[in-house]
PDB file of N, CA, C and O in Angstrom:
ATOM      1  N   UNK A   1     119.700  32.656 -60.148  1.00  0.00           N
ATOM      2  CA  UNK A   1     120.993  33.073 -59.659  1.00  0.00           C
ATOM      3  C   UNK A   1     121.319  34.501 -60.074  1.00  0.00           C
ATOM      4  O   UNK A   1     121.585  35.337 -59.210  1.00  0.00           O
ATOM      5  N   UNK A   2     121.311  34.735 -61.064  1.00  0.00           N
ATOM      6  CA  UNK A   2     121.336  36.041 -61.552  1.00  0.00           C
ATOM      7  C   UNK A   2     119.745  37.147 -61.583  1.00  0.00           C
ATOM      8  O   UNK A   2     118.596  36.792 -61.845  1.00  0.00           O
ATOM      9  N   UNK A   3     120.253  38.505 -61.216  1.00  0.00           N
ATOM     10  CA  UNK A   3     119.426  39.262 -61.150  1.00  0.00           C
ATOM     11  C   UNK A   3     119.716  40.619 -62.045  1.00  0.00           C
ATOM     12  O   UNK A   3     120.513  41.520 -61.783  1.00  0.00           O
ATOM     13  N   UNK A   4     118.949  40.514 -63.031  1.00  0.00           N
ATOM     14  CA  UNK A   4     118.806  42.471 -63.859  1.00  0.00           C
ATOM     15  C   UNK A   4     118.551  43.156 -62.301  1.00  0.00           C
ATOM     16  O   UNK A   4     117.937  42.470 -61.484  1.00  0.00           O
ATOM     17  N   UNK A   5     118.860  44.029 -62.049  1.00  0.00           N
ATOM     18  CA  UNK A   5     118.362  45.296 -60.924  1.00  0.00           C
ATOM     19  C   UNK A   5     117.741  46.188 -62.293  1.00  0.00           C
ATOM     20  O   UNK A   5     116.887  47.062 -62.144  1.00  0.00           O
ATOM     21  N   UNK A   6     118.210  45.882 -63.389  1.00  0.00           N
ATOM     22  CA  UNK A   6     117.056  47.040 -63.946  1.00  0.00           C
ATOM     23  C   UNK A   6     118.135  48.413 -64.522  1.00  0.00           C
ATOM     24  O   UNK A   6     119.262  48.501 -64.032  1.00  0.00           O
ATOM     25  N   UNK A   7     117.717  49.315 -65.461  1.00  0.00           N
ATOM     26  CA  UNK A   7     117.804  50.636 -65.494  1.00  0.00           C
ATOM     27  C   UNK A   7     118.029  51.658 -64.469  1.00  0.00           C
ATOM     28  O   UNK A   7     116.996  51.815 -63.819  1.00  0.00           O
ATOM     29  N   UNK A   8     118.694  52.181 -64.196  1.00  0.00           N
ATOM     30  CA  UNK A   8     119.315  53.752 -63.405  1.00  0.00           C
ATOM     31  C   UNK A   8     119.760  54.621 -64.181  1.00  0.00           C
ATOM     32  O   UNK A   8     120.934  54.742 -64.529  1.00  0.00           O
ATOM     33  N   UNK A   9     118.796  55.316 -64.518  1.00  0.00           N
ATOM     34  CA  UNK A   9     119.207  56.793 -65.290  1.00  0.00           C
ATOM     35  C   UNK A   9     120.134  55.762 -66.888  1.00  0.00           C
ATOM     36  O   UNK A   9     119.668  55.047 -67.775  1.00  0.00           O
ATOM     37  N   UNK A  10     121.451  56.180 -66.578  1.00  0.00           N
ATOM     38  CA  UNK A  10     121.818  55.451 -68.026  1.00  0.00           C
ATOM     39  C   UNK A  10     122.898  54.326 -68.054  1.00  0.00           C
ATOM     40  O   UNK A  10     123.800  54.039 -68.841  1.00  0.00           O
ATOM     41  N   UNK A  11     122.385  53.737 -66.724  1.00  0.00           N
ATOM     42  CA  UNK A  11     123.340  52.258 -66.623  1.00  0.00           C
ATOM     43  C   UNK A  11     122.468  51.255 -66.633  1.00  0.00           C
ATOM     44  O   UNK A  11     121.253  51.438 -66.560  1.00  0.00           O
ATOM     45  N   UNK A  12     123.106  49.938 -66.740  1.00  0.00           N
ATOM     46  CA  UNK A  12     121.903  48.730 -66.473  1.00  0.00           C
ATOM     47  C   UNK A  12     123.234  48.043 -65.383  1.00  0.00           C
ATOM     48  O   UNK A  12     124.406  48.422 -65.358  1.00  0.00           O
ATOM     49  N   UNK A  13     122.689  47.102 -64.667  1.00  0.00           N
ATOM     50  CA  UNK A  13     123.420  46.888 -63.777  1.00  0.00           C
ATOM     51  C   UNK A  13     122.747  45.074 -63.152  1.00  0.00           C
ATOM     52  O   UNK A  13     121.763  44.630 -62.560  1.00  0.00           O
ATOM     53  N   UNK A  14     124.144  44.512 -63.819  1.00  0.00           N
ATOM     54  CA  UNK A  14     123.506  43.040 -63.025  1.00  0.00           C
ATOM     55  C   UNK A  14     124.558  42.510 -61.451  1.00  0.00           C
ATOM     56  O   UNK A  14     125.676  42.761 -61.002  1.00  0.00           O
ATOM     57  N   UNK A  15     123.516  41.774 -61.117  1.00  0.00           N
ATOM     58  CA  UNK A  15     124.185  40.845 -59.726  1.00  0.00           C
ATOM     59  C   UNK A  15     124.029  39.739 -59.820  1.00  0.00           C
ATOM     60  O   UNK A  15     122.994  39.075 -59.875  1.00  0.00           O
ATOM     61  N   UNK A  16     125.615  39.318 -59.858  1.00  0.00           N
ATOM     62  CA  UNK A  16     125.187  37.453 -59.891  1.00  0.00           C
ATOM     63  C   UNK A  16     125.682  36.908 -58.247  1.00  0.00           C
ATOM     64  O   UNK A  16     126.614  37.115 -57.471  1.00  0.00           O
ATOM     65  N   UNK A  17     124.888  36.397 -58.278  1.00  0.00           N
ATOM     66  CA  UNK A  17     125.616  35.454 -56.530  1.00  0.00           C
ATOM     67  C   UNK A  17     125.056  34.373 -56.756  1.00  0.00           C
ATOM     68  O   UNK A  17     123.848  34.157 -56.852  1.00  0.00           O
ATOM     69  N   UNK A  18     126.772  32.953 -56.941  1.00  0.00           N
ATOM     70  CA  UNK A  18     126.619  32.184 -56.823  1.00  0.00           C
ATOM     71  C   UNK A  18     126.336  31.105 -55.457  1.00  0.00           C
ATOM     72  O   UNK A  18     126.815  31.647 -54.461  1.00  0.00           O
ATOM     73  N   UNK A  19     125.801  29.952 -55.160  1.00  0.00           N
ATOM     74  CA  UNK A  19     125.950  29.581 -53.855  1.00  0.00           C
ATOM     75  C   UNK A  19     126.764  29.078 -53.487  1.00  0.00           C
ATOM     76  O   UNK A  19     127.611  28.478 -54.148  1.00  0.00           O
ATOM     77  N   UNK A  20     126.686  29.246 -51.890  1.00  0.00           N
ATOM     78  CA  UNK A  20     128.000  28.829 -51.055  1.00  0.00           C
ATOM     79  C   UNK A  20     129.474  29.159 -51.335  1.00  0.00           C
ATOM     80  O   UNK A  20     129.476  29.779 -52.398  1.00  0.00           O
ATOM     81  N   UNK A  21     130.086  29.097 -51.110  1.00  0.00           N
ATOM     82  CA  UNK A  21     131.523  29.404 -51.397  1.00  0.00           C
ATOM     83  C   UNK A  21     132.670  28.337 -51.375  1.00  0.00           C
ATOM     84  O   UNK A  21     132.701  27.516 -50.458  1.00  0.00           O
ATOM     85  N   UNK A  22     133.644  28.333 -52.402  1.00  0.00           N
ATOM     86  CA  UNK A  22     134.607  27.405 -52.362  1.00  0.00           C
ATOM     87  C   UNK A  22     135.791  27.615 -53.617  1.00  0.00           C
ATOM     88  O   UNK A  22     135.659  28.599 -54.345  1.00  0.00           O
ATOM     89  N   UNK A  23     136.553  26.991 -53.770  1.00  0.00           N
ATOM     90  CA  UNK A  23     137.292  27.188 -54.668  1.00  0.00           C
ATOM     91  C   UNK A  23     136.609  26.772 -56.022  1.00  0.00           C
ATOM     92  O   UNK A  23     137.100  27.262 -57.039  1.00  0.00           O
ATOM     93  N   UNK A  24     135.558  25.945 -56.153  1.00  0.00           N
ATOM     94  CA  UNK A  24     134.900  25.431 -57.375  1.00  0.00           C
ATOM     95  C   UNK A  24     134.197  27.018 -57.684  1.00  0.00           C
ATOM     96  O   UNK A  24     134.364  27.646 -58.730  1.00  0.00           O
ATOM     97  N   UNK A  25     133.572  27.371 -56.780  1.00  0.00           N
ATOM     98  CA  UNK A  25     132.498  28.850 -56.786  1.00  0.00           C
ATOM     99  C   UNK A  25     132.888  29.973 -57.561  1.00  0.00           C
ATOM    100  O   UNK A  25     132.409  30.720 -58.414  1.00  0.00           O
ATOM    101  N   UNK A  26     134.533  29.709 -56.582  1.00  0.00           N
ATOM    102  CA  UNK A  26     135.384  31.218 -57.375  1.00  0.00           C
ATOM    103  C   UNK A  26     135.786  31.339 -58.410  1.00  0.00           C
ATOM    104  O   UNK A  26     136.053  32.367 -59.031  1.00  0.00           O
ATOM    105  N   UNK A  27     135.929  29.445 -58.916  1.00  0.00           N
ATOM    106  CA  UNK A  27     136.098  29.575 -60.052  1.00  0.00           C
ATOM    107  C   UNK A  27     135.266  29.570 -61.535  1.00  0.00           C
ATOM    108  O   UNK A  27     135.677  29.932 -62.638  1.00  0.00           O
ATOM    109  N   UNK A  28     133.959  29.031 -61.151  1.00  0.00           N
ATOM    110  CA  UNK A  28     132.848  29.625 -61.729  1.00  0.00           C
ATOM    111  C   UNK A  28     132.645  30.889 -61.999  1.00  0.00           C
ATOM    112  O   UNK A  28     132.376  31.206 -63.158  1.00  0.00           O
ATOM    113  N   UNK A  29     132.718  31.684 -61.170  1.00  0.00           N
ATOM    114  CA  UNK A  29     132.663  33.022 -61.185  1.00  0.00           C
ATOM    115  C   UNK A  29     133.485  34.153 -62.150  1.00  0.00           C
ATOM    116  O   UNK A  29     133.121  35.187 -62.710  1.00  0.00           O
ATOM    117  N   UNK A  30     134.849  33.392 -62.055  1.00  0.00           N
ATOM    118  CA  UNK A  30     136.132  33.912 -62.490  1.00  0.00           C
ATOM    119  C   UNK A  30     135.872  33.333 -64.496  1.00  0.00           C
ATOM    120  O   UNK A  30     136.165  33.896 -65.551  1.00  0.00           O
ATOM    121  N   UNK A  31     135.216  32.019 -64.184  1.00  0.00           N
ATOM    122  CA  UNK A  31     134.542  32.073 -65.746  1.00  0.00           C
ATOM    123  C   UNK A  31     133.910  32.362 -66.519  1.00  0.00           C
ATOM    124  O   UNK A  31     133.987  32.522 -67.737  1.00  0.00           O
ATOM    125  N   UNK A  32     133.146  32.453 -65.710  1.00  0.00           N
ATOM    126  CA  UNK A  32     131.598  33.728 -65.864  1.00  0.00           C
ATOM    127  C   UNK A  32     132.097  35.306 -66.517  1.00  0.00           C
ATOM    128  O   UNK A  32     131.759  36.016 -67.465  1.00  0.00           O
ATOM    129  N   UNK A  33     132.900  35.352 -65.619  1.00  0.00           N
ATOM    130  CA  UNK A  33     133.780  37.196 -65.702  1.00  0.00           C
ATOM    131  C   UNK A  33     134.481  36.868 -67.035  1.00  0.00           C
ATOM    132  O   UNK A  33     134.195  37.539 -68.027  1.00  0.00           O
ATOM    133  N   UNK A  34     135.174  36.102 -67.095  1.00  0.00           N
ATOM    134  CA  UNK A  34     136.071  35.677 -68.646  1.00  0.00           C
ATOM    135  C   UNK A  34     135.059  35.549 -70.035  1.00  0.00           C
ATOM    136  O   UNK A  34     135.233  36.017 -71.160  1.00  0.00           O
ATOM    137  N   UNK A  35     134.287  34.984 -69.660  1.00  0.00           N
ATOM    138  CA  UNK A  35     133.491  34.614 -70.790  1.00  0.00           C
ATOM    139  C   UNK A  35     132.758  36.317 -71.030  1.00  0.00           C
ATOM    140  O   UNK A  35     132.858  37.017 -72.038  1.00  0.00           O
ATOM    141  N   UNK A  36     132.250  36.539 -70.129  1.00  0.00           N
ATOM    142  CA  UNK A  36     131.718  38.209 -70.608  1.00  0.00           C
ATOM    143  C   UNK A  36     133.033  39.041 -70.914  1.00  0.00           C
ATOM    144  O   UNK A  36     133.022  39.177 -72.138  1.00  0.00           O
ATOM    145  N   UNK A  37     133.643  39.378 -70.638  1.00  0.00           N
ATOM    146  CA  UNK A  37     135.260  39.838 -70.566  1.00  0.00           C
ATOM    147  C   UNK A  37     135.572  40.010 -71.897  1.00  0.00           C
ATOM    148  O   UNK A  37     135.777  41.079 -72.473  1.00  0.00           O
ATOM    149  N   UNK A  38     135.605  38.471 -72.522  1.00  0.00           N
ATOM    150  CA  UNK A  38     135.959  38.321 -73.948  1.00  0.00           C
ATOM    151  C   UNK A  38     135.024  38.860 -75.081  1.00  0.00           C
ATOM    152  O   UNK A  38     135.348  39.340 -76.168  1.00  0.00           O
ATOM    153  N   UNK A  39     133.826  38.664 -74.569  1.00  0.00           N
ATOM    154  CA  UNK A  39     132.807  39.188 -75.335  1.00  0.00           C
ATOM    155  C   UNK A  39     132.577  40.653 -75.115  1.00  0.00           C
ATOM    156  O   UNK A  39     131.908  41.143 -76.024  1.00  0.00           O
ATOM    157  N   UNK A  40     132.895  41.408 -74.278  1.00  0.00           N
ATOM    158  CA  UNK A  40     133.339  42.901 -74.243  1.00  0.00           C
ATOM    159  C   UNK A  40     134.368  43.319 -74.757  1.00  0.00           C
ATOM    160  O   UNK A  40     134.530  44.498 -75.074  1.00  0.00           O
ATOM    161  N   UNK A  41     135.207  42.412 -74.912  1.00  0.00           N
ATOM    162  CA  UNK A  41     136.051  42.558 -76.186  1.00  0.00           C
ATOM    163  C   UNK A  41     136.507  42.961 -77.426  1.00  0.00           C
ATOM    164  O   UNK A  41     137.240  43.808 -77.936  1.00  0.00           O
ATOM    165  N   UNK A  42     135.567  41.734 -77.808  1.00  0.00           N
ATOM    166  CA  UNK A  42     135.209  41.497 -79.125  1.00  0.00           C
ATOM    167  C   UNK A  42     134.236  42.643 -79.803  1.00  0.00           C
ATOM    168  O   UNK A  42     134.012  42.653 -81.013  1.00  0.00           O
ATOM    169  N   UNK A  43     133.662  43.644 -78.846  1.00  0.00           N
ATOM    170  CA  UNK A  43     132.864  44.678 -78.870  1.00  0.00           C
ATOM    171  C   UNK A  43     133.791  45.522 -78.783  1.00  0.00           C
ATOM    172  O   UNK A  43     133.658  46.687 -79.156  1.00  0.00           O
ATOM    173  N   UNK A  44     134.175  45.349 -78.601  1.00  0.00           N
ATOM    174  CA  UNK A  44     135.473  46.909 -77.802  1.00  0.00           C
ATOM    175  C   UNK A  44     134.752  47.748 -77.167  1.00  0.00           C
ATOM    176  O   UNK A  44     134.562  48.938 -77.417  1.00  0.00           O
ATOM    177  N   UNK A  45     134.213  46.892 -76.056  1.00  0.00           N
ATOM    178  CA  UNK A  45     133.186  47.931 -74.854  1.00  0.00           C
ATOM    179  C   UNK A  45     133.804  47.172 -73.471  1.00  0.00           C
ATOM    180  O   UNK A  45     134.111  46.008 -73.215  1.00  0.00           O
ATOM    181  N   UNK A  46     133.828  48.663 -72.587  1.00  0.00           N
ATOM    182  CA  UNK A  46     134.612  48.005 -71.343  1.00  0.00           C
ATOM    183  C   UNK A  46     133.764  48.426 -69.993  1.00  0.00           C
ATOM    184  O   UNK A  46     134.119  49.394 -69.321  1.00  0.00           O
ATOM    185  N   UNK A  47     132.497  47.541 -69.610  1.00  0.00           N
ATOM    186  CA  UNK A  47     131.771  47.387 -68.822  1.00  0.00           C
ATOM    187  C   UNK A  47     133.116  47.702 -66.851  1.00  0.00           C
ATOM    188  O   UNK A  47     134.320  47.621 -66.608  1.00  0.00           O
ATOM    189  N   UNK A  48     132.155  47.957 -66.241  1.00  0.00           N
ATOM    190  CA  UNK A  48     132.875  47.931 -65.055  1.00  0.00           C
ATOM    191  C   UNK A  48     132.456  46.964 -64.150  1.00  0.00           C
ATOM    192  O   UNK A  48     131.254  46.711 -64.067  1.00  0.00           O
ATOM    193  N   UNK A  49     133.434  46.272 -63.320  1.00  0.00           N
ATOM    194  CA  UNK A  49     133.232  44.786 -62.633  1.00  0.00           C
ATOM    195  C   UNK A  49     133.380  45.344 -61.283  1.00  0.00           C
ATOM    196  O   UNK A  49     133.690  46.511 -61.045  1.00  0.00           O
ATOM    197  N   UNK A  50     133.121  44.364 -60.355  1.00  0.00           N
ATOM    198  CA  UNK A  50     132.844  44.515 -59.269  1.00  0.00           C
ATOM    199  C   UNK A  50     132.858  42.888 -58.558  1.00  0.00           C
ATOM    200  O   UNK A  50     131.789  42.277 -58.534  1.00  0.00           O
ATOM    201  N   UNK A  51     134.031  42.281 -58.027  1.00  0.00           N
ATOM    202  CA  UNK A  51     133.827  40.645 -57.660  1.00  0.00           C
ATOM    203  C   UNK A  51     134.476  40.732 -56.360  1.00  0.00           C
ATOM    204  O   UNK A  51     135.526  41.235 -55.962  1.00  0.00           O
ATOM    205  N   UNK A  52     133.410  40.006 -55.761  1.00  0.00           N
ATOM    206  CA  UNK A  52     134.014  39.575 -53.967  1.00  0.00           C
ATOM    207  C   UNK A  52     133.829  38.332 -53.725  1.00  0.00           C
ATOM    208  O   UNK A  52     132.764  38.194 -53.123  1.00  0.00           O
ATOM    209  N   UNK A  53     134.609  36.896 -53.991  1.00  0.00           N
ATOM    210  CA  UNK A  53     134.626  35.474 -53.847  1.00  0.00           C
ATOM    211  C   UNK A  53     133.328  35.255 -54.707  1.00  0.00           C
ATOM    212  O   UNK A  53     133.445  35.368 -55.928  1.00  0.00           O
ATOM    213  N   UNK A  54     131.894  34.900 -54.078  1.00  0.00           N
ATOM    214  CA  UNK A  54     130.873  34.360 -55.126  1.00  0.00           C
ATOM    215  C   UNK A  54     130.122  35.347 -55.522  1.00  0.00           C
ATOM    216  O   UNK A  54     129.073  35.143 -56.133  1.00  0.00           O
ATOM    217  N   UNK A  55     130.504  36.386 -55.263  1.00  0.00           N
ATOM    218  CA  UNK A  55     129.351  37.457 -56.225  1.00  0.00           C
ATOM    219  C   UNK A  55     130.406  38.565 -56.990  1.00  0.00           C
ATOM    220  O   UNK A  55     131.477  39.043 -56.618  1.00  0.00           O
ATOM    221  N   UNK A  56     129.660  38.735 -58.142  1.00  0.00           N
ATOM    222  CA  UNK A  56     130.026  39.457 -59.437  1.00  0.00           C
ATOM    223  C   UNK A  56     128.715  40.681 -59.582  1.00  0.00           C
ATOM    224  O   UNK A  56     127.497  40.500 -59.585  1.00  0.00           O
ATOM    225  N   UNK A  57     129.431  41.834 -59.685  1.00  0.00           N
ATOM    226  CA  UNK A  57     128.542  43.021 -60.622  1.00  0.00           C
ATOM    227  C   UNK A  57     129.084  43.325 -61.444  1.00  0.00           C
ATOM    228  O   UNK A  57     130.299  43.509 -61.358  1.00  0.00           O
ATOM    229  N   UNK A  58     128.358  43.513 -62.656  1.00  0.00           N
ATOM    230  CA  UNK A  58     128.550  44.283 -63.811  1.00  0.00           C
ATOM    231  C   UNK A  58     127.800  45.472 -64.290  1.00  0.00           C
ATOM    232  O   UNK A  58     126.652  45.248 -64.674  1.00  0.00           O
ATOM    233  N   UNK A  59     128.240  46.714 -64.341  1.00  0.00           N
ATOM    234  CA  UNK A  59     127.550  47.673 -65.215  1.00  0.00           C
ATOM    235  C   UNK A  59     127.895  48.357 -65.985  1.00  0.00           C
ATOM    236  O   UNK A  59     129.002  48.880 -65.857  1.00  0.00           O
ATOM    237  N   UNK A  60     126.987  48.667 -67.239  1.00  0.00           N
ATOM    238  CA  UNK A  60     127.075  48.809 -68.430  1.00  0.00           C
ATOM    239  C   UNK A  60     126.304  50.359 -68.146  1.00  0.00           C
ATOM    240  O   UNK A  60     125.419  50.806 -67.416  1.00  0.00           O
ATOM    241  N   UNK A  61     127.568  51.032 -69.587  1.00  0.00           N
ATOM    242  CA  UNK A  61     127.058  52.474 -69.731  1.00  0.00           C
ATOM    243  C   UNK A  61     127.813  52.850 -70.738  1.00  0.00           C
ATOM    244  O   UNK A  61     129.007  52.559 -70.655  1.00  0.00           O
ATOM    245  N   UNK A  62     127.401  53.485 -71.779  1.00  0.00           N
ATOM    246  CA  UNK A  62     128.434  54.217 -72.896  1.00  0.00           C
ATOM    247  C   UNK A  62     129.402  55.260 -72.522  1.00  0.00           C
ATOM    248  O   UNK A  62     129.927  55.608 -73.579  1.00  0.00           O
ATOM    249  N   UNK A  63     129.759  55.741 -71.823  1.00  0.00           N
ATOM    250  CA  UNK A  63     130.231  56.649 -71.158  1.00  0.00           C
ATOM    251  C   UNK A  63     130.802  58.314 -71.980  1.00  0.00           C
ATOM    252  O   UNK A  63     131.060  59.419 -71.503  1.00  0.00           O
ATOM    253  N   UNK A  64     130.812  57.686 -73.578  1.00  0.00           N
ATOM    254  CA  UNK A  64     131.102  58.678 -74.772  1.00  0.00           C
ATOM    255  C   UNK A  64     129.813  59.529 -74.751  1.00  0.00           C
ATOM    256  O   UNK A  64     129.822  60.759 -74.724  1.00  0.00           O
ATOM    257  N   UNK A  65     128.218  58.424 -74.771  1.00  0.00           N
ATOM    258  CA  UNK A  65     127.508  58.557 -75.137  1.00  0.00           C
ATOM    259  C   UNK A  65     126.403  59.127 -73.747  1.00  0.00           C
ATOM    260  O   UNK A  65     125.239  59.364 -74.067  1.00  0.00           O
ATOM    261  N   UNK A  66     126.762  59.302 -72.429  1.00  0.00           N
ATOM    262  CA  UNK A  66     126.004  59.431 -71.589  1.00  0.00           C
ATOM    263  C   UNK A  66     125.147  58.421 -71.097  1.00  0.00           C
ATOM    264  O   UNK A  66     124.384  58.674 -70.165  1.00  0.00           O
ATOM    265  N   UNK A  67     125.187  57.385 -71.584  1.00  0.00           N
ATOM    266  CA  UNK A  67     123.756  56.403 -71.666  1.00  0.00           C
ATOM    267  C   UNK A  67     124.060  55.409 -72.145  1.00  0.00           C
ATOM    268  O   UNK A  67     125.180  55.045 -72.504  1.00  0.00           O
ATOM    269  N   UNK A  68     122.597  54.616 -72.220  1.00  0.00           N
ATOM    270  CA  UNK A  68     123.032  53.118 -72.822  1.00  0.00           C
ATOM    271  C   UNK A  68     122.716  53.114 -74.434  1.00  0.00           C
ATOM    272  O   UNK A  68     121.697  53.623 -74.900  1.00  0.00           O
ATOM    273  N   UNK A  69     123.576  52.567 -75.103  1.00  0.00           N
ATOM    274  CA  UNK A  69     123.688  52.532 -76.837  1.00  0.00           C
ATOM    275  C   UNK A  69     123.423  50.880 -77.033  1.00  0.00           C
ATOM    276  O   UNK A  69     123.711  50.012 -76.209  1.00  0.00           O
ATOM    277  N   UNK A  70     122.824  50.693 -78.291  1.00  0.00           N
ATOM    278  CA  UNK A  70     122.712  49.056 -78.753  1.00  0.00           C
ATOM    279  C   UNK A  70     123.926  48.047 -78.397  1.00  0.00           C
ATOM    280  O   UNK A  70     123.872  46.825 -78.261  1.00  0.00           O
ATOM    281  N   UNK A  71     125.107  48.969 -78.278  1.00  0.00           N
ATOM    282  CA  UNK A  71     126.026  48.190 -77.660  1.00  0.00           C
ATOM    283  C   UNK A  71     125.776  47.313 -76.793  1.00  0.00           C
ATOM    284  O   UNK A  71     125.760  46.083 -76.830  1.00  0.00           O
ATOM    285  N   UNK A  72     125.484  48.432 -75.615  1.00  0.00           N
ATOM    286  CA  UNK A  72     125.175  47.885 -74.249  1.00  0.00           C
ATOM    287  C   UNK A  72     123.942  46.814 -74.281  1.00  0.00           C
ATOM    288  O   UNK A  72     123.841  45.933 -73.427  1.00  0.00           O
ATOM    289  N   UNK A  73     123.056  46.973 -75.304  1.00  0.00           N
ATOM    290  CA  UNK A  73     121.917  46.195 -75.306  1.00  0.00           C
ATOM    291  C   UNK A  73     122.421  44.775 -75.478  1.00  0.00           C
ATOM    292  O   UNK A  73     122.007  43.773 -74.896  1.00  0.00           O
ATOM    293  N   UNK A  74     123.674  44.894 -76.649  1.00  0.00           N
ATOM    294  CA  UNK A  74     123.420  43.427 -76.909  1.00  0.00           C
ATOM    295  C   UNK A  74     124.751  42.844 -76.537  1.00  0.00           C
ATOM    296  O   UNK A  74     124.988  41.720 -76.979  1.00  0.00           O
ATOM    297  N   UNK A  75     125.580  43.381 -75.856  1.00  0.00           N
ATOM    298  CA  UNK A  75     126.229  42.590 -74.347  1.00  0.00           C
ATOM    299  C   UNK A  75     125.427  42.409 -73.212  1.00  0.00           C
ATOM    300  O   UNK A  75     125.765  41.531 -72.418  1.00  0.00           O
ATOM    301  N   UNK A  76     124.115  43.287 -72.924  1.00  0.00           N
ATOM    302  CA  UNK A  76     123.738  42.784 -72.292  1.00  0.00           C
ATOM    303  C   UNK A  76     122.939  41.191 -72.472  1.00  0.00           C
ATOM    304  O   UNK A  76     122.967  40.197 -71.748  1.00  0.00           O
ATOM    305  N   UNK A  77     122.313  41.442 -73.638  1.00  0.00           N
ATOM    306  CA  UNK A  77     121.719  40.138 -73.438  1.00  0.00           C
ATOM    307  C   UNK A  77     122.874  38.548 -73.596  1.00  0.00           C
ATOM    308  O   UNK A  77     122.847  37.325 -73.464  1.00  0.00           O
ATOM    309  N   UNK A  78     123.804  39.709 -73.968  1.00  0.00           N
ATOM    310  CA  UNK A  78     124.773  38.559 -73.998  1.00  0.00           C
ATOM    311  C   UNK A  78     124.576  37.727 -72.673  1.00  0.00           C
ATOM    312  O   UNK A  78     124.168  36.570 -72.573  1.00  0.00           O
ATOM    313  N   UNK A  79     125.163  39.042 -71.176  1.00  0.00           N
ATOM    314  CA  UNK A  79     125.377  38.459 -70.243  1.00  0.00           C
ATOM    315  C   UNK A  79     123.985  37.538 -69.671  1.00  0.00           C
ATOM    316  O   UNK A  79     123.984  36.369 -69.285  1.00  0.00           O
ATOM    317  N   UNK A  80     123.434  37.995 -69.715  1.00  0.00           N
ATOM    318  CA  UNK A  80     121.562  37.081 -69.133  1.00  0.00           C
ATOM    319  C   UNK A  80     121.771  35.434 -69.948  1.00  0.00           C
ATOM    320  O   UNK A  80     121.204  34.439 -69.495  1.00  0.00           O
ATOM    321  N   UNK A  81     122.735  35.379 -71.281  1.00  0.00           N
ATOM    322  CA  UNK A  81     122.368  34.205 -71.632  1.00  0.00           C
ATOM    323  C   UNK A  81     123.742  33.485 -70.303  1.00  0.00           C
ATOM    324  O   UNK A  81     123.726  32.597 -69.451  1.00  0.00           O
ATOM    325  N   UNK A  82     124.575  34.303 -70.710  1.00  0.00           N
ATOM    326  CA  UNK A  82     125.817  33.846 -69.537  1.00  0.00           C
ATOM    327  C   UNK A  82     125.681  33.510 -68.170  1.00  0.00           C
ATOM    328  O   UNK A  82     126.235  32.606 -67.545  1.00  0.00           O
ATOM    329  N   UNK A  83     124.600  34.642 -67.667  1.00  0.00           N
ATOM    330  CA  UNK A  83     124.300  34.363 -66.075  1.00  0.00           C
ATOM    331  C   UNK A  83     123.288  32.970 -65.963  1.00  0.00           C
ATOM    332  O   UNK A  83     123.252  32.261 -64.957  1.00  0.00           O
ATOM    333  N   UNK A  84     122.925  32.863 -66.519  1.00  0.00           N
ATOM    334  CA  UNK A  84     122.011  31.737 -66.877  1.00  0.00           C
ATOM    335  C   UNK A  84     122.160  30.272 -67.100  1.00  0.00           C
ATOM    336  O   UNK A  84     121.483  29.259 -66.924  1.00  0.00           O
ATOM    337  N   UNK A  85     123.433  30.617 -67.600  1.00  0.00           N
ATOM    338  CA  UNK A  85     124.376  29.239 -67.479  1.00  0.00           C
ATOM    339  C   UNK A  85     125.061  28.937 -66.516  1.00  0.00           C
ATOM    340  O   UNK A  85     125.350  27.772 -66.242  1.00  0.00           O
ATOM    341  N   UNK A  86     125.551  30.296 -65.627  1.00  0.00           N
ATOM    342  CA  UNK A  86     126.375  29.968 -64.601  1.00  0.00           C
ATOM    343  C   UNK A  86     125.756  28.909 -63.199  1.00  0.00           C
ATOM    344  O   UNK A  86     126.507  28.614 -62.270  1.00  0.00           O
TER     345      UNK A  86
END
């Protein structure tokens, strides 16, 4: 369900698309976003979202720093354990 697209210069950038669509979907989705949300938080790092009913993007970039910092590393793997569950 979830896809890394990988590295671009100094973002990482995921796509989740869940299937089919419905109010259960959106709200998966909308939990998905919460649960990373909070955990960007708790980092005090503020990733940029991107949601249209069952699909979610997220990308990560230091923006102080030009690039990606351990931060970003380990929200990211945050999210892969998250997309993974979704």
């Amino acid at each position: 369900m979830a896809a890394a697209l990988g590295v671009r210069g100094a973002t990482r950038c995921w796509f989740v698309a869940l299937r089919g669509w419905s109010q259960r979907v959106a709200a998966m989705a909308f939990g998905f976003m919460s649960r990373v949300a909070l955990q960007a938080e708790k980092m005090n790092h503020h990733p940029e979202w991107f949601n249209v009913y069952n699909k979610v993007q997220i990308t990560l970039t230091s923006h102080d720093c030009g690039g990606l910092t351990k931060r970003d590393v380990k929200l990211a793997k945050f999210i892969e354990k998250a997309a993974a569950s979704v």
